[in-house]
N, C-alpha and C positions, 0 to 999 in steps of 0.2 A: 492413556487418553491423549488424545491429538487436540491441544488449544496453546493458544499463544494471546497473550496483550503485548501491546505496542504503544509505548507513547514518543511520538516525532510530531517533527514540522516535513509537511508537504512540501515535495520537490519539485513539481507542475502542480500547475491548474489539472482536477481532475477530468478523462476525456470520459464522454457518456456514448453509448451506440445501443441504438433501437434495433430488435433484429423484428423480421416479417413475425414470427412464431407468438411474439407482445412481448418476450422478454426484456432486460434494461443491463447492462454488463458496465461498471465503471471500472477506470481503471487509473492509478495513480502512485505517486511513491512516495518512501516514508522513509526522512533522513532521523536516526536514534543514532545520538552522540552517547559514549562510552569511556572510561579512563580506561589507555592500558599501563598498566604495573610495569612492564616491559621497560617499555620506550619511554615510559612517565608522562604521557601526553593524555588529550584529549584526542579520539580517532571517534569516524562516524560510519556507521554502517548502513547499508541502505537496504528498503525491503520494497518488492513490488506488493501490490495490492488488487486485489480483484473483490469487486462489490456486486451484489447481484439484486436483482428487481427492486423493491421501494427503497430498500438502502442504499444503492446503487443510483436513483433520484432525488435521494439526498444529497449524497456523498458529491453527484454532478453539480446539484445545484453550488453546495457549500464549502467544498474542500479547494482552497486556493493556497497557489503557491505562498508557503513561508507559513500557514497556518497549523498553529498546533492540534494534533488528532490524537484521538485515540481508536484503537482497532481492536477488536476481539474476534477471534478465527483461528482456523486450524490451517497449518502448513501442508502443502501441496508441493509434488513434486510435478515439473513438465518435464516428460524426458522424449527427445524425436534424435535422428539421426541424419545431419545436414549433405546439402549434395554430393561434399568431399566422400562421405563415409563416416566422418565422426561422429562417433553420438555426444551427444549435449543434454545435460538436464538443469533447471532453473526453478528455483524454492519461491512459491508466490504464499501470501497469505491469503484466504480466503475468507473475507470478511464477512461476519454475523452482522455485528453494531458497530455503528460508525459514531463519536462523538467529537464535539470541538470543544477546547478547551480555550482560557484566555477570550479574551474582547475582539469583536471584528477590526479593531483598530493595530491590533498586537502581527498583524500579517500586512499590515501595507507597509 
């Protein structure tokens, strides 16, 4: 089974785009700090985010930089092959439910 939760502070304000078809596409990212045992540090990992129609006008209206989220979706791979010839692929989550956690105050 393909799901994943996520809890970070947003990395941008989220960006919203209306396509002709009525669709709603948001899209934004999610900094999830981690200890590693390793290094004995604090490290942060970053995930993009793809939202899609009412979630998606949510997510646009409400997800601001610095604000805590939660996300529940399944991992997607992009994979294309850039002009050089390399291929490249890029792990997005694709967001079901989007929540905010903490007080509108806890992000400015």
């Amino acid at each position: 089974m393909n799901t994943a939760t996520i809890v970070g502070r947003a990395g941008q304000d989220a960006e919203i785009r209306y396509f002709e078809s009525g669709k709603v596409k948001t899209n934004f990212s999610l900094a999830v700090n981690r200890w590693d045992s390793k290094s004995k540090e604090e490290v942060t990992d970053w995930y993009n985010i793809e939202v899609w129609d009412k979630q998606a006008e949510f997510a646009g209206e409400y997800v601001k930089k610095g604000r805590q989220v939660v996300v529940d979706g399944r991992i997607s791979v992009n994979k294309w092959t850039d002009q050089s010839g390399e291929e490249k692929e890029r792990f997005i989550i694709v967001a079901n439910n989007v929540r905010l956690l903490g007080s509108k105050r806890d992000s400015e």
